[in-house]
Backbone as CSV, one residue per row, in Angstrom:
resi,resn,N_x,N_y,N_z,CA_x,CA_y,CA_z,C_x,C_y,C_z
1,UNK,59.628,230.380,40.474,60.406,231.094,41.480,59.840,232.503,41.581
2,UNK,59.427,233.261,42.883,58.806,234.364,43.024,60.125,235.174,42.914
3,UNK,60.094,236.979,42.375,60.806,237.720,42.367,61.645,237.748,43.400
4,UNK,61.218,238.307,44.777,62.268,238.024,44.979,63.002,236.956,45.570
5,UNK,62.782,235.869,45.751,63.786,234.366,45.843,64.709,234.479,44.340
6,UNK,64.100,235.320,43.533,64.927,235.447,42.352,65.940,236.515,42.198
7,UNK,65.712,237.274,42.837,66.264,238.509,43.035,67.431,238.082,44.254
8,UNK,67.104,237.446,45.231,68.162,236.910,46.347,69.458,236.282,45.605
9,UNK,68.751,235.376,44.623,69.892,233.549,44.230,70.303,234.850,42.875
10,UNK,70.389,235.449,42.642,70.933,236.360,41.767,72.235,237.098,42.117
11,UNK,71.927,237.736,43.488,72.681,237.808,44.303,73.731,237.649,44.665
12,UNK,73.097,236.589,45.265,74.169,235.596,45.934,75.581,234.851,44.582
13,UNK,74.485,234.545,43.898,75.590,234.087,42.731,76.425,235.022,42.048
14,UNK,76.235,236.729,41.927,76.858,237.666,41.438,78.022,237.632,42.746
15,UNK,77.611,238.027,43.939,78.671,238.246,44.833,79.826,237.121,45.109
16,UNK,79.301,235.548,45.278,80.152,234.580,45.234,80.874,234.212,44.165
17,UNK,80.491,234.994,42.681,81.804,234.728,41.509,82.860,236.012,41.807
18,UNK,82.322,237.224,41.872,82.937,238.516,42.310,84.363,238.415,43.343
19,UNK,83.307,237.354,44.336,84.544,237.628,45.708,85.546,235.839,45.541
20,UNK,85.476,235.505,44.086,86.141,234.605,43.810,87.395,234.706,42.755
21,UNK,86.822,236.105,42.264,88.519,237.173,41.193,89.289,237.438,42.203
22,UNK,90.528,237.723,41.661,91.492,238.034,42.122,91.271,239.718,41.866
23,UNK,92.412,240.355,43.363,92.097,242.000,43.508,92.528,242.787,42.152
24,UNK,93.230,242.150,40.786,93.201,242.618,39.648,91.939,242.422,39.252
25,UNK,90.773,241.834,39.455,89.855,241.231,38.716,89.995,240.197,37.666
26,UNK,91.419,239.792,37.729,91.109,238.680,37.339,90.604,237.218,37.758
27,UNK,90.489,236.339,37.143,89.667,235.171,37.170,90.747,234.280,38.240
28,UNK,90.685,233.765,39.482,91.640,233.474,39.939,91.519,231.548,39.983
29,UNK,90.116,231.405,39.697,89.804,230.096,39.304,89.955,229.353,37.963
30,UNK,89.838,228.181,37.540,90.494,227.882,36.141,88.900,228.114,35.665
31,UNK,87.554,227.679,35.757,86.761,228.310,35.043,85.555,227.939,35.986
32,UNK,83.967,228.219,35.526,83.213,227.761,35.862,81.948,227.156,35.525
33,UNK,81.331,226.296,36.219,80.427,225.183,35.931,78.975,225.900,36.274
34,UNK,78.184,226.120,35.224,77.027,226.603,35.370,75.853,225.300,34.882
35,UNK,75.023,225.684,35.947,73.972,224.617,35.475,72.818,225.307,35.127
36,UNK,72.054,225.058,33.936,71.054,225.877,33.352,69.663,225.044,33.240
37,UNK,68.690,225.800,32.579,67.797,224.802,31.905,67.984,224.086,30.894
38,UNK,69.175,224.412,29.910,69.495,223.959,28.792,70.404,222.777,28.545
39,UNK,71.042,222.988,29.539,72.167,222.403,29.662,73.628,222.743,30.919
40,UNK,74.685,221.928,30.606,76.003,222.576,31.606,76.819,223.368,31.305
41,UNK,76.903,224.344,31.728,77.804,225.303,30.692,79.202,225.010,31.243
42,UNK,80.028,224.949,30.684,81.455,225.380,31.299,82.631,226.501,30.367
43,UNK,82.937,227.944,31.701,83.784,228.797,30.651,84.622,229.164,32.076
44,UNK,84.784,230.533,31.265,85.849,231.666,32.273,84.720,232.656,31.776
45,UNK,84.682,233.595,33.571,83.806,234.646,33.085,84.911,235.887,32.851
46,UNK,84.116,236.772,32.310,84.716,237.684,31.398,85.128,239.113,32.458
47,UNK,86.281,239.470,31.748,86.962,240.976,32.831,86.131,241.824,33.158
48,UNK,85.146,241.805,32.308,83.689,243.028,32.309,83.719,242.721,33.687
49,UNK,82.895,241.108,33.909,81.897,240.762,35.186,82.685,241.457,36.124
50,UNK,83.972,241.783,36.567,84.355,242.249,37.815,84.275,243.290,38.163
51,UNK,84.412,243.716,37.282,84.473,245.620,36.992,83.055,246.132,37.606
52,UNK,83.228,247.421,38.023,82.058,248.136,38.941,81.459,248.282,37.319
53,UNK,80.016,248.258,37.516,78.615,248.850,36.631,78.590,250.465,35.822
54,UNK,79.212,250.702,35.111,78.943,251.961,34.449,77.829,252.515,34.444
55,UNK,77.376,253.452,35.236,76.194,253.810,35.061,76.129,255.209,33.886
56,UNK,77.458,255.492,33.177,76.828,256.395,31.700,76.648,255.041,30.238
57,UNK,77.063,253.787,30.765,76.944,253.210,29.144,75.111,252.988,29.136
58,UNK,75.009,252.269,27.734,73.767,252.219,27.606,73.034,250.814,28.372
59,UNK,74.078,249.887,28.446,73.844,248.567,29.052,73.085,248.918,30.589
60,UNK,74.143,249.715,31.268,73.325,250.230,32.478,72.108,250.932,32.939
61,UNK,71.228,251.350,31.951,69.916,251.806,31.462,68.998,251.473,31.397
62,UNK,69.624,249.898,30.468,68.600,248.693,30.134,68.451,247.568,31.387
63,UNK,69.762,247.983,32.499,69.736,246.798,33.507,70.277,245.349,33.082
64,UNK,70.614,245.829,31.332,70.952,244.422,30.581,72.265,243.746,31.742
65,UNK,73.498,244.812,32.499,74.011,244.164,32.604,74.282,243.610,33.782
66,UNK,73.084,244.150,34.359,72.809,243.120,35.563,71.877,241.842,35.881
67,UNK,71.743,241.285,34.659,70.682,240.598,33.975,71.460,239.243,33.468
68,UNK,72.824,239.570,32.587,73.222,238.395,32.328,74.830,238.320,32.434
69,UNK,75.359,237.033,32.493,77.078,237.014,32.875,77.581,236.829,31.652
70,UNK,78.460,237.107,31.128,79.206,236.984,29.260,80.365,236.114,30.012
71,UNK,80.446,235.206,29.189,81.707,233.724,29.540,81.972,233.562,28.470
72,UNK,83.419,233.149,28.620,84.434,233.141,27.488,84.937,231.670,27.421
73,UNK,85.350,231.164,26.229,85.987,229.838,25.812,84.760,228.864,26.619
74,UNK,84.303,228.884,25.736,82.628,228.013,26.398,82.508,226.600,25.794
75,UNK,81.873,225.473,26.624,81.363,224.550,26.437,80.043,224.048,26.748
76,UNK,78.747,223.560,26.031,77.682,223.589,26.354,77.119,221.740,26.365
77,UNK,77.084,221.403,27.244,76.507,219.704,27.612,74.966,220.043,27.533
78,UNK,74.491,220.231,26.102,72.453,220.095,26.193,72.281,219.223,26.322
79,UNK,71.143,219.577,27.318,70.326,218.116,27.924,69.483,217.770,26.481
80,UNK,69.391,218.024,25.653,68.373,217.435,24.454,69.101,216.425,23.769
81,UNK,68.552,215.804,23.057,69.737,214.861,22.671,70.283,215.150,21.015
82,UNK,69.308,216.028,20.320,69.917,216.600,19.149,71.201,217.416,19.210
83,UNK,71.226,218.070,20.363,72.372,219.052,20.103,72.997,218.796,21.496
84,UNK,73.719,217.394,21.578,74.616,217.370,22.743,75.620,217.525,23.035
85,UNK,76.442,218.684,22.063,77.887,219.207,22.564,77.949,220.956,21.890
86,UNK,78.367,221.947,22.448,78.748,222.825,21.450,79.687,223.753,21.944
87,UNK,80.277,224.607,21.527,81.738,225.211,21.309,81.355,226.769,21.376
88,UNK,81.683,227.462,22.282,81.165,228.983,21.663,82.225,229.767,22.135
89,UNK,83.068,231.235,21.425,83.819,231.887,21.945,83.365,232.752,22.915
90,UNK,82.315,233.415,22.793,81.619,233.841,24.066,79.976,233.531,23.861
91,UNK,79.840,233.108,25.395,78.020,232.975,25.509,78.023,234.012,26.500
92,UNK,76.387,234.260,26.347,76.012,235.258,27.830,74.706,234.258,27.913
93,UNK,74.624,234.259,29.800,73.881,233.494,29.979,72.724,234.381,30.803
94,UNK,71.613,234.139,30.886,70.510,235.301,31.808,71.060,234.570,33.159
95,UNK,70.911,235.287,34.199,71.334,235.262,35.600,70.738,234.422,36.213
96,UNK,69.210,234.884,35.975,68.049,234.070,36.501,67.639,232.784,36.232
97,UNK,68.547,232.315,34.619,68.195,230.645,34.207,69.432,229.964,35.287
98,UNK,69.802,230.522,35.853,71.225,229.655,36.462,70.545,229.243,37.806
99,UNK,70.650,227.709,37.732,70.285,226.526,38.224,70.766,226.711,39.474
100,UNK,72.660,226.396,39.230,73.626,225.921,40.709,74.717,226.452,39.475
101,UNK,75.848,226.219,40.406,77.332,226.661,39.206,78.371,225.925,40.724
102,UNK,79.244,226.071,40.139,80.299,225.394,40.801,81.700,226.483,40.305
103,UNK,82.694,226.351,40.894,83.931,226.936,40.570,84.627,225.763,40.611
104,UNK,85.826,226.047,39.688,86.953,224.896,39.216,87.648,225.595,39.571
105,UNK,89.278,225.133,40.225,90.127,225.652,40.409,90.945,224.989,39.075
106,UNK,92.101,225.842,38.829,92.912,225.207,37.584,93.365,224.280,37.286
107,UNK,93.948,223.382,38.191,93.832,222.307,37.686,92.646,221.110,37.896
108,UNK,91.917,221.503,37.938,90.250,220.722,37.885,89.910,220.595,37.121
């Protein structure tokens, strides 16, 4: 994938989870379905993601945090077959490995 087609689907996927919180920023969907190279992720993304970009922390410096999404109460479907289930309280995923994603509404 050239920069920017990478830089676009980055985008697009930051603004379509964004304009999918509720005007508290909270999560107004029950969670979401990320598809990776690794595997399927499924969580809730985190209160951070909504929140405007700090530009005095250090994260905003590094660009780290426009780079990757932090998801909470996580489930991971690896496509490998050694490690085909796992459990994590929070993952962060890079922006750019994200495949497709889907939104769940709550009861989904």
């Amino acid at each position: 994938m050239n920069d920017s087609k990478g830089e676009t689907s980055v985008s697009a996927i930051v603004s379509l989870l964004k304009s999918s919180m509720s005007a508290d920023n909270s999560q107004s969907f029950g969670y979401v379905v990320i598809y990776t190279s690794f595997g399927v992720v499924r969580g809730r993304t985190s209160f951070a993601f909504g929140q405007p970009s700090n530009s005095d922390s250090p994260d905003a410096e590094s660009g780290v945090a426009d780079e990757i999404i932090e998801l909470h109460n996580v489930s991971v479907e690896h496509y490998s077959n050694h490690l085909p289930t796992a459990t994590f309280e929070r993952l962060y995923v890079k922006l750019a490995d994200i495949h497709g994603f889907a939104i769940v509404d709550a009861q989904g």
